[in-house]
C-alpha positions, -999 to +999 in steps of 0.1 A: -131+023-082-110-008-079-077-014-058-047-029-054-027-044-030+007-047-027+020-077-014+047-095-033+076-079-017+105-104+005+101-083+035+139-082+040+138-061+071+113-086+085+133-116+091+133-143+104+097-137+106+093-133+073+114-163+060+080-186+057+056-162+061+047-135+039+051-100+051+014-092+050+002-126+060+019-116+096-009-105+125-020-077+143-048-076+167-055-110+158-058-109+118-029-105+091-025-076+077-036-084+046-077-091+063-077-055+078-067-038+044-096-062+027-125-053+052-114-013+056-115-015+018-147-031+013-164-007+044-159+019+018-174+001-008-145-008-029-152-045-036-124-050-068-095-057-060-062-073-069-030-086-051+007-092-063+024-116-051+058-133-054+078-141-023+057-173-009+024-161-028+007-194-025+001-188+010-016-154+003-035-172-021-043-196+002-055-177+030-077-151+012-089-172-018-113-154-039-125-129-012-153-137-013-157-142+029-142-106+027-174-098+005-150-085-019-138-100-055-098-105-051-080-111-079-040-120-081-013-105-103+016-133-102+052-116-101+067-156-102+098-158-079+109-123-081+087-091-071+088-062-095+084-036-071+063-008-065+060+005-097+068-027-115+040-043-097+016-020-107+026-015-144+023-060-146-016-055-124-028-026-152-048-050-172-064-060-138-070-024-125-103-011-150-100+020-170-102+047-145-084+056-116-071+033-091-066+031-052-032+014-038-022+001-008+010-011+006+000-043+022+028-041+052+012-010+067-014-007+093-041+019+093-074+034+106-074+058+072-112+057+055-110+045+023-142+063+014-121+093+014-102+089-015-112+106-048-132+085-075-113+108-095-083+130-096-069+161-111-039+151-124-016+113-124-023+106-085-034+114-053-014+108-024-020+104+015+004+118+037+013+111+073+032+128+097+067+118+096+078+089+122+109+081+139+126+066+111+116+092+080+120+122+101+127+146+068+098+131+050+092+124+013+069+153+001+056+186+010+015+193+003+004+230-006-026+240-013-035+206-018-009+198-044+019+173-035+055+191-042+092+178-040+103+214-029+089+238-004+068+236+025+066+210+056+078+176+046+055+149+052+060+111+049+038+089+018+021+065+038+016+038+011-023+050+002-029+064-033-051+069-064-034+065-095-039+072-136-026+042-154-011+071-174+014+075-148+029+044-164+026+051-195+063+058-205+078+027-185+093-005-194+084-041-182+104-050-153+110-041-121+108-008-111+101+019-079+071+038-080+084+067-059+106+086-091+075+082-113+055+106-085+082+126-078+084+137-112+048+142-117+050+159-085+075+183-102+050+190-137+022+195-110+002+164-118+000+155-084-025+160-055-027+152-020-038+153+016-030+148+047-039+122+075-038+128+112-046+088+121-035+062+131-004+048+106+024+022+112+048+012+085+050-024+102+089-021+084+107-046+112+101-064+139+102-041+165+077-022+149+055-051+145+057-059+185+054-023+192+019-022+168+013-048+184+013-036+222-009-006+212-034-025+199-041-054+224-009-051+251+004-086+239+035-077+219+041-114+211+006-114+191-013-138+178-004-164+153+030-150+131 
């Protein structure tokens, strides 16, 4: 199974930090972002993998290269000077992402999740990983039943980023930019949609303060390293 990163995004929310660096290029417990995603990914033997980029991509570029220190084969899917989005993003990297299913990643989350636990493949257009809802999502995005992933019904939990997806969940979109989140919402609806749910550790590093507080639990120093 190959993977994909996301990474092209402005990181609005983010600045000032985020006015020369890229959001995923920013540190925690020493490394960006971007380095912890790569190494969980390739622990799990998932070695093919590909990274938008947009907002200052030459930097992410830069600093991971062809991954090969990683041990992992990156490749870069080049949004130019505006990012497409979630779902944009993906539908652009599809040529990128092999035949079968795919994993995805937002690259401005942190997480102990094991990649080895997503499915090589998937009944339906995706799988999902849900968290338990944090401070600011406290009503959730999706319920999961009996292992299906469902707009209606049921405990609301929060979509943590982490997915397997069917390039066929594209297959009725334009070019452009676009967000992911209606496209699995309706699958969701038509029952094309798995899931489960992860009790570890999960950060949407979103702002700031959530990147100091990440921070802190990690090492105590809530200034960081580096960014």
């Amino acid at each position: 199974m190959r993977a994909m990163i996301l990474a092209a995004g402005r990181g609005q929310r983010m600045r000032p930090l985020t006015d020369h660096t890229p959001k995923p290029l920013l540190e925690v417990a020493g490394k960006p972002l971007l380095a912890h995603h790569l190494e969980a990914l390739v622990r799990a033997g998932i070695t093919e993998i590909v990274i938008n980029t947009a907002w200052l991509g030459a930097q992410i570029v830069e600093a991971i290269g062809d991954g090969g220190r990683f041990g992992a084969s990156v490749q870069y899917s080049d949004e130019g000077d505006s990012a497409l989005e979630t779902g944009g993003g993906i539908r652009k990297a599809l040529p990128l992402l092999g035949e079968g299913p795919f994993a995805v990643v937002n690259g401005d989350v942190w997480t102990d999740f094991p990649f080895e636990r997503l499915p090589g493949d998937i009944d339906g257009l995706a799988h999902l990983v849900l968290v338990d809802n944090p401070g600011h999502n406290r009503n959730g995005d999706f319920a999961l039943v009996d292992g299906r992933v469902s707009v209606e019904g049921g405990e609301r939990h929060t979509f943590s980023g982490i997915g397997v997806y069917r390039a066929a969940l594209l297959a009725d979109t334009e070019p452009g930019a676009f967000p992911l989140a209606p496209l699995l919402r309706d699958a969701a609806r038509r029952g094309l949609v798995s899931g489960e749910l992860y009790a570890g550790r999960w950060d949407d590093v979103g702002t700031p303060q959530r990147l100091k507080a990440l921070r802190t639990a990690l090492t105590g120093d809530g200034a960081g390293h580096g960014q």
